[in-house]
N, C-alpha and C positions, 0 to 999 in steps of 0.2 A: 585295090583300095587306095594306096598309092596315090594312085591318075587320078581317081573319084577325090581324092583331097585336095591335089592340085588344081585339081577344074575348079573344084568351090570357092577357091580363095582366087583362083584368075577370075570367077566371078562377082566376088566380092569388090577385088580391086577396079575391075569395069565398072560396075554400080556407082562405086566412090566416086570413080574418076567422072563419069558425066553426071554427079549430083554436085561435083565442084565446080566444074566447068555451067554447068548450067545456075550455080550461084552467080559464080563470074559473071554470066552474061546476063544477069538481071536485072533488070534496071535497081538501084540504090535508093533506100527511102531519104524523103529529105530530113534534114536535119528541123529541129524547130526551136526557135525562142522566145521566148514572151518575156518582153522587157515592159514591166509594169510600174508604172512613177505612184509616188504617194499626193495624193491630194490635188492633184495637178490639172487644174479648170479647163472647161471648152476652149477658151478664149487663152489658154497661158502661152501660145507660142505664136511665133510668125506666121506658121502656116494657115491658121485656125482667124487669121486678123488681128494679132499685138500689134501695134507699133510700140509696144517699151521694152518685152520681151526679145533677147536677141537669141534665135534656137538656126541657128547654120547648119547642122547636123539634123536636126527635126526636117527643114525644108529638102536638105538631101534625100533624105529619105521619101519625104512625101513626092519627090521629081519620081521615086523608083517605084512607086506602090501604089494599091489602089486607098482613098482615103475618105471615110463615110462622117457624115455628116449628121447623122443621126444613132450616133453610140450611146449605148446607155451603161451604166453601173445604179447599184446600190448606193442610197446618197453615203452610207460608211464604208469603210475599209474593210472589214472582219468578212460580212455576207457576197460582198464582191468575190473577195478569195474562196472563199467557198463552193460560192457558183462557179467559178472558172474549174475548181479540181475537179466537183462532184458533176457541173451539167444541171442542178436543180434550182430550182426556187427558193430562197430562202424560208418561205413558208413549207419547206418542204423537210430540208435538212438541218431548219429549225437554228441556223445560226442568223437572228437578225438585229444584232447590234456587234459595236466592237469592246465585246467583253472576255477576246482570245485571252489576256492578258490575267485572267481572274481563276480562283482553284475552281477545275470540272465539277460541276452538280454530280451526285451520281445518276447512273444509267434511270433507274426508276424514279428520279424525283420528278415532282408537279411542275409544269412550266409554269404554272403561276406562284405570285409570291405569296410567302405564310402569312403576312400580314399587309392591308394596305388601308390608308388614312380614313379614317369617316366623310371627309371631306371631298374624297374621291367618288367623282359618280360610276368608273368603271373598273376591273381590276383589268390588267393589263400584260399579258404574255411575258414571260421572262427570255431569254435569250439562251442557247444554249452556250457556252464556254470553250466549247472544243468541236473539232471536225471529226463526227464519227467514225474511227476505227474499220467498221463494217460497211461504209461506203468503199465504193470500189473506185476510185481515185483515177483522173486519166495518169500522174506518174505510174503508178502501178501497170495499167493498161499498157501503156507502153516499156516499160521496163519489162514486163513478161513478155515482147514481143522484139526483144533483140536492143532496145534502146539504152543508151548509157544516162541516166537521169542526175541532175545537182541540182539544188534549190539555194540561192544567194540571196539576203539581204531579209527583208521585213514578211515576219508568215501571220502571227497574229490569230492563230488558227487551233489555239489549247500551249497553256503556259507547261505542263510536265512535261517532262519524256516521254512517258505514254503516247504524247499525242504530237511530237515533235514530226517533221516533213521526212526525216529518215524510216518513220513507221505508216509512212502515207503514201511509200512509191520511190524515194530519191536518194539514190545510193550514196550521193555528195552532195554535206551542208555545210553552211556558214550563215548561222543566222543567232540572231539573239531572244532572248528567254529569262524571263517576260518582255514581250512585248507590249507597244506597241513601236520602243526601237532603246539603242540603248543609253545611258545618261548622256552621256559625252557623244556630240558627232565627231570630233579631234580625238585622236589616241594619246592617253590610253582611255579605251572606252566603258572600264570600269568604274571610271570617276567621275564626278559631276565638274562643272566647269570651275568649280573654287577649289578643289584637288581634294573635296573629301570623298570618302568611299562611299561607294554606289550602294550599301545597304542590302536590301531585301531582293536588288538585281543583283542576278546570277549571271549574265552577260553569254547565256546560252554555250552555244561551244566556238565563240570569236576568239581568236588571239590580237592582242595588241599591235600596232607596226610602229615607224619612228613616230618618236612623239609631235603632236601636230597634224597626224596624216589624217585626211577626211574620209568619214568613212562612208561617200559616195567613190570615191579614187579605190577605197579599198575592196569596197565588193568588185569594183571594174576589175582591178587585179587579179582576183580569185573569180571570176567568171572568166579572166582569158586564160588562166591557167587549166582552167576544166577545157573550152575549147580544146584548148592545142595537145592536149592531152589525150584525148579523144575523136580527133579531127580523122582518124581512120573506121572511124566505127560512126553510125545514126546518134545521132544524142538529142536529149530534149532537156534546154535550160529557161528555168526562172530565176532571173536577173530581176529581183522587185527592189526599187531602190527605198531610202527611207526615206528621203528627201522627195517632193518639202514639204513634208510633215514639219509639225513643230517636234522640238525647240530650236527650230528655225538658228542653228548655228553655222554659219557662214563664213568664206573666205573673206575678208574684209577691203581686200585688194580688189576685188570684183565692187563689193559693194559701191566703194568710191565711184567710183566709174557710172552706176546706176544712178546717183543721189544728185550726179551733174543733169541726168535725161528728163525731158517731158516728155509725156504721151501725147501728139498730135490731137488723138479723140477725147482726151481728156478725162479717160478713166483708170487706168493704172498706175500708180506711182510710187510701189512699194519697195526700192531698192535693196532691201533683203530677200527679195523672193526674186527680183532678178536676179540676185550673186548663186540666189540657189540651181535655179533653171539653167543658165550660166552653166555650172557643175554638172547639171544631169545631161545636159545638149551635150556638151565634151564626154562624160560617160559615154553616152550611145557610139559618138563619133567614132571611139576607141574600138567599140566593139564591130563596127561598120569594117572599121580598117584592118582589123585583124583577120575578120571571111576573108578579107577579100585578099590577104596577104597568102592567105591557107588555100585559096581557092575554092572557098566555101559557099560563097555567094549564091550560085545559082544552084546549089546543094539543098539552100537552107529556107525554109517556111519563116519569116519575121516577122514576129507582130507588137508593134507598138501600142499603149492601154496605159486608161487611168483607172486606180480604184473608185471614187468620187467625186464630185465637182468641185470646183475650187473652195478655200475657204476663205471666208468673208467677215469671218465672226470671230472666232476664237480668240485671239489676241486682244481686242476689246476687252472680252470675258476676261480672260489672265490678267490684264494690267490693272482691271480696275481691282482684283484680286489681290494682286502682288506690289500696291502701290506703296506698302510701307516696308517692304522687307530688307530685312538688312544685311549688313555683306556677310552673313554667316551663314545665309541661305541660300541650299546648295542651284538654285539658277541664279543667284544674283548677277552673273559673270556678262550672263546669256540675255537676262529683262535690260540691264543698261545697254547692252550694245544693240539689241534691237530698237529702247529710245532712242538711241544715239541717231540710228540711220534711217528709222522709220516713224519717229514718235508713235502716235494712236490709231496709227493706219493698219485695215484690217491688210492679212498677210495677201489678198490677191481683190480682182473686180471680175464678177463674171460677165457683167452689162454687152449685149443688151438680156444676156438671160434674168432669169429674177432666183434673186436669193445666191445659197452655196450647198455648200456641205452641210451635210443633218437636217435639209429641209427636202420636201418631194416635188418641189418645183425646178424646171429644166437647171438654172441653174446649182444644182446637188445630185444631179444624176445624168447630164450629158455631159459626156466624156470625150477627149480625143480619141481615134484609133485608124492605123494605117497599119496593112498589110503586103506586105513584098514576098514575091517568089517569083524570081528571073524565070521568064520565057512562058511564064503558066498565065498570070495576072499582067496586064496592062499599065505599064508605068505610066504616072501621074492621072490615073481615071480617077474619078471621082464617083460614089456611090450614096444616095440618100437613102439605103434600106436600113428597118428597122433593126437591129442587132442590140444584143445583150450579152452580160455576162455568162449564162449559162449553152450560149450555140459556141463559147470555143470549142468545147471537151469535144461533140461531136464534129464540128467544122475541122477541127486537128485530125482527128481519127481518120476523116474523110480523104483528107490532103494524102496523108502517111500510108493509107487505105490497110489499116487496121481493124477490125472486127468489134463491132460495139460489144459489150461485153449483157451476154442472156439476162441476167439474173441481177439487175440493176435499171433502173427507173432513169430517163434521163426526159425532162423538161425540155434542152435545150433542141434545136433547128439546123443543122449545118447550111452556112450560107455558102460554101463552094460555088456551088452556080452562078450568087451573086458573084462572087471572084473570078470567076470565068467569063464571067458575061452571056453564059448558057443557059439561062434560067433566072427565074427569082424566087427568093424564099418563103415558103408556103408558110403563112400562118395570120389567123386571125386580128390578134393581140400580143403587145410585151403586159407584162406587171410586172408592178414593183411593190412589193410586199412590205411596211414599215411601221410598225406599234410600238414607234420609241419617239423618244421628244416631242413635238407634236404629232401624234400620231395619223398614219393614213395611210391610205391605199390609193396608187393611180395603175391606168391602165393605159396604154398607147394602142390606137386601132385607126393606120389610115392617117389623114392630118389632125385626128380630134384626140385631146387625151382628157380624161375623165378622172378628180379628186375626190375620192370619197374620205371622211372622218368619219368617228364613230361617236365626235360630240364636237360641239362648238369648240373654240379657241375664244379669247376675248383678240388678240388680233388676226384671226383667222375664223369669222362667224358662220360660214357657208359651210353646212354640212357636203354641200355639191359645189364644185369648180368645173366648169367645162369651157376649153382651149382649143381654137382652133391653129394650132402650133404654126401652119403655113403663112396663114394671115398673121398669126399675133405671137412672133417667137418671143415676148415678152411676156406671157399670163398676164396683161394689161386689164383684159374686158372677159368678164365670165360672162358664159353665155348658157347659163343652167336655166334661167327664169325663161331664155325665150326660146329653147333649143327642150324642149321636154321629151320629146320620141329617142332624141339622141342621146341625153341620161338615162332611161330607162333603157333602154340597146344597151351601153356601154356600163352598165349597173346591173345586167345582168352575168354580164362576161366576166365581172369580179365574183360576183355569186358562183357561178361556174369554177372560176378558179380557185377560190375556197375550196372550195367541195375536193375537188379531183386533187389538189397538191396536201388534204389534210390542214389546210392550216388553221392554227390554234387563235382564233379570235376573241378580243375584250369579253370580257364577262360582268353584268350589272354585279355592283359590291352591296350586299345585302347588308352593311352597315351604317349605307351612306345617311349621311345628318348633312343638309345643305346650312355652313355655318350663316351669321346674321349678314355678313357681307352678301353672302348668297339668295338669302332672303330677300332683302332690300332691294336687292338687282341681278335676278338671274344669269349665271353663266351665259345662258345660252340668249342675253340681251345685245344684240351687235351697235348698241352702243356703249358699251361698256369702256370708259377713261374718259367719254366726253362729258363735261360737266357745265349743264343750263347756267350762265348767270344774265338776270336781269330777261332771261326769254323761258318758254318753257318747248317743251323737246319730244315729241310722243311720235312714236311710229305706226303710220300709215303703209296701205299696202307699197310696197317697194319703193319705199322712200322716210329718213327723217324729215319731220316738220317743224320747223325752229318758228316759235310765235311772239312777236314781243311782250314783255313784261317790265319793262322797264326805257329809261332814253339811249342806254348804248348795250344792245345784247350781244353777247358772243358765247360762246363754246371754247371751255381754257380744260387744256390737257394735260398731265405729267408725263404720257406717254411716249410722247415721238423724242426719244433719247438718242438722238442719230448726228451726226458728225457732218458738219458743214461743209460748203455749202448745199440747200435742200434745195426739191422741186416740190409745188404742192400742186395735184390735179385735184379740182372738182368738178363734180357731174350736178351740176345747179338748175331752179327752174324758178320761178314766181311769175305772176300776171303782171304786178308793176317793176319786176327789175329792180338794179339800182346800183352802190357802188359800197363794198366791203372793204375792208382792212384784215392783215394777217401782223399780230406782234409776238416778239419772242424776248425769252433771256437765256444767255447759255445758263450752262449746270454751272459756272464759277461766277455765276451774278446772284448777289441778293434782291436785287429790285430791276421793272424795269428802269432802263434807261428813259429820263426825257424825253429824249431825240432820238432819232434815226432808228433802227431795227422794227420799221415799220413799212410794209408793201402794200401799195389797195388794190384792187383788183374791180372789174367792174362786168354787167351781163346784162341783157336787154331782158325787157319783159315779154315773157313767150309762156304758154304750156308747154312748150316742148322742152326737152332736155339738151344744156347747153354745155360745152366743155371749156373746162376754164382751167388756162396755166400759168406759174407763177413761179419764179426763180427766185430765191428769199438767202439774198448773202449774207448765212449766217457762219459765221465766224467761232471755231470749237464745237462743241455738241450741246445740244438744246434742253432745255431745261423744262420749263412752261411757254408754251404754244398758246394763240388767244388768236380763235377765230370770228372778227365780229361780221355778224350778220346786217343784210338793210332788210329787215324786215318789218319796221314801223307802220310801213304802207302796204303790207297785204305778206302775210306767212313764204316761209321760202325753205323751200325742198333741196334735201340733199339727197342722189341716187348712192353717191363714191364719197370718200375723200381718203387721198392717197399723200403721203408724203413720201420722197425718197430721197436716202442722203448721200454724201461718198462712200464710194465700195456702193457695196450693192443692198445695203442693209435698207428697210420699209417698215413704216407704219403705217397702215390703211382702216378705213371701216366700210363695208358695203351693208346696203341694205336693201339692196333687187330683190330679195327671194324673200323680204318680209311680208309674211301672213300673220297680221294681228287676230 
């Protein structure tokens, strides 16, 4: 009995011993990181085409990776993060705005709201507040599969504990709560920049550093201290920085330095958003140098990402906001030093994209993104497949070769192949699921992408945009009115994607009262801001018709509130032609001027449709617009009129797809 026990434990110990050895000799998963910047446009770095932005560490990386040209996100923060843990669609897991920051609905409330306006023609999907619990998280996935997990910097993903990144998969955080980051980017960051208390921020579980310390340097510090910590075991970190998110607080010593620069192309010139990019290139650098110190490098899966496209707008919005406030309020610190270096300039340019952030046009949803993994991927390849936020979760899994997990839904596509160069990635269609702000839906299939609303805009009239993105990376020219087979294709794939992802679409408001403004001129009039004087104005099929009525007619607008200097395109036609004027006043003029802030413009007389463009050096942001027409001698057709100012902000009106 004896022997019989001895032999069992020599066999036990042989077992052990070649289940260790055969660990030993196994190959090692890679490590993985996802270094994800806030707010951070196509166009914000060298690699991508700045000439203002200076990203030395961006370009590094891009020599070492493969880097796609066609990345998308969620035009917000909140649904991008989302889709990356979960793999779904926003319309799916039902977070599609950035309202992590707000208290959880509970599990059974209505996604719509209790009450909406009369004046509303539609009610409108509410957002959910937190990243369900019962989703099954790629941190988790991998954390149950040997991996060491830390989540650093901005989640935005449910403001309690409940629903914090340690209950989502990640054994180490450092993040702040509520988000969307905390008062102070300088420590201490419980306090707003005038040194009063941060209030109703709880500042999550961050500790303070020396005071001053920015808190782009300080997440890099506690990301290398999880590396190195860990550098003997697989780990998966998110490194999401805040920056440059606003309140765009900045090294000021960088700044200087940007505020001497011009942009060559002549569209970025925001030297607060250089000082910030500035910060986050040196972050990554840090993190770059540290694999490679560890020997980590060809260990480690890197992926570089933005949440949403640049923004364009916001700062406008705040300033004109926070124009009287005074030093007891707690940004005061933060609004003057951004006039100081930037005055009225929105914080980025996404040009030649159109728009930014919170819009569904490329510029607010194409993103950077480079991928590196020594020896596997092709340094400095370049890839234009379509990718989204929702193919990391699987695309990671695939890498790490981890086992999707049975009993969980995942939208997304593993591009691998694409990174290998062994394949391409099978699928139809991206969407982008979005019933906040201007609300919409687009769909990417191929080079064509398809805008659907669910009602007019006054400056967004075309229930249908359709873009052929290869030709026209600018959404310059819809091509809905004379592309009809390929709306209805691309209009049904969103049908389609409703259906299969669940998602919770607008609902007619059964109390709507269209007030007298509405009356008088229908929302859904896509001339809505332009105002007949001396002519009168009626829409014909796909086209306005300006008639005279008087010796000098024009079209005067309050609308084009855009920041100098503008471009005005028009799509014009008449039988006799002839020679127009464009005058303006900014918003700080009471009258016009006499003289000067006046451009003519001139077109032959054709039936056909003629393009006309016009550079109008207007000086601050515009007040009234006064478009005169020559239509004395025979009526004159407008197809477009487009203005666009600095930064990438537009006012347009089209009227192609008018059916009277």
């Amino acid at each position: 009995m004896k022997m019989n026990l001895l032999k069992s434990i020599a066999c036990l110990i042989f077992l052990f011993s070649v289940q260790v050895l055969a660990f030993a000799n196994a190959p090692s998963r890679p490590n993985v990181v996802l270094f994800l910047v806030d707010d951070m446009g196509w166009m914000d770095s060298s690699v991508y085409g700045s000439k203002y932005y200076e990203t030395p560490n961006m370009e590094r990386l891009a020599k070492q990776s493969m880097r796609f040209t066609n990345a998308y996100a969620v035009p917000l923060c909140s649904p991008t993060r989302a889709s990356i843990l979960s793999g779904q669609y926003s319309a799916r897991h039902g977070i599609t705005s950035a309202t992590g920051h707000l208290p959880p609905q509970p599990e059974e409330a209505a996604r719509y709201p209790a009450k909406t306006s009369p004046n509303k023609k539609f009610i409108y999907p509410e957002s959910k507040n937190y990243l369900d619990p019962k989703l099954i998280t790629l941190a988790e996935v991998l954390r149950d599969a040997g991996y060491r997990t830390g989540h650093f910097g901005k989640w935005h993903l449910g403001a309690m504990p409940q629903h914090w990144p340690d209950k989502q998969g990640f054994e180490t955080i450092w993040h702040c709560a509520p988000d969307p980051g905390p008062p102070s980017y300088f420590s201490p960051y419980g306090v707003h920049a005038d040194g009063r208390p941060a209030g109703r921020y709880k500042v999550g579980n961050i500790t303070d550093g020396p005071e001053g310390e920015h808190i782009t340097d300080r997440l890099t510090d506690e990301a290398l201290r999880f590396i190195e910590k860990n550098q003997k075991e697989p780990f998966y970190l998110n490194l999401w920085q805040y920056s440059v998110h606003g309140p765009w607080q900045h090294k000021e010593q960088y700044t200087a330095r940007y505020a001497r620069k011009t942009d060559p192309r002549g569209e970025q010139r925001n030297p607060v958003m250089g000082s910030m990019l500035q910060n986050v290139d040196e972050s990554l650098g840090r993190i770059l140098d540290k694999l490679d110190e560890l020997h980590l490098t060809d260990k480690t899966l890197f992926i570089f990402y933005s949440d949403n496209g640049g923004n364009t707008h916001s700062w406008d919005k705040d300033d004109r906001k926070l124009q009287n406030v005074t030093a007891k309020h707690p940004l005061y610190n933060t609004i003057q030093s951004y006039r100081k270096w930037a005055g009225t300039e929105p914080p980025t340019n996404n040009a030649p994209l159109r728009e930014g952030k919170g819009r569904i046009y490329e510029g607010g949803q194409r993103v950077p993104l480079m991928v590196r993994w020594p020896k596997h991927i092709e340094a400095g390849s370049i890839s234009d497949t379509v990718v989204g936020p929702i193919d990391m979760y699987p695309t990671i899994l695939d890498v790490v070769k981890v086992d999707k997990p049975d009993n969980h839904i995942l939208d997304g596509v593993s591009f691998l192949p694409v990174l290998l160069q062994q394949g391409t990635l099978e699928r139809k269609a991206l969407f982008i699921w979005f019933p906040h702000l201007i609300p919409a839906t687009s769909v990417r299939a191929g080079d064509f992408k398809l805008i659907r609303r669910w009602e007019p805009h006054p400056n967004y009239p075309d229930l249908y945009e359709l873009y052929n993105l290869k030709e026209d990376i600018g959404e310059t020219t819809n091509l809905a009115a004379i592309m009809p087979d390929k709306v209805k294709e691309l209009d049904a794939l969103i049908n389609e994607f409703e259906k299969e992802t669940g998602a919770i679409t607008p609902k007619p408001n059964p109390d709507f009262k269209p007030n007298v403004q509405n009356t008088l001129r229908p929302a859904r009039d896509p001339a809505t801001g332009l105002v007949p004087k001396m002519c009168k104005l009626t829409l014909v099929k796909g086209a306005a018709r300006i008639e005279a009525d008087g010796r000098t007619p024009f079209l005067g607008t309050a609308q084009v509130k855009l920041e100098g200097p503008l471009t005005l395109k028009l799509r014009i036609r008449s039988t006799a032609g002839g020679t127009g004027k464009v005058q303006w006043k900014t918003a700080d003029q009471e009258t016009f001027p006499r003289t000067g802030q006046i451009v003519e413009y001139a077109f032959k007389g054709s039936e056909e449709w003629q393009d006309v463009e016009l550079k109008l050096p207007v000086e601050g942001k515009t007040g009234i617009v006064r478009l005169y027409v020559p239509a004395d001698a025979s009526p004159v057709e407008f197809q477009s009129i487009r203005f666009s100012g600095k930064g990438a902000g537009e006012k347009s009106w089209s009227f192609e797809s008018v059916q009277p």
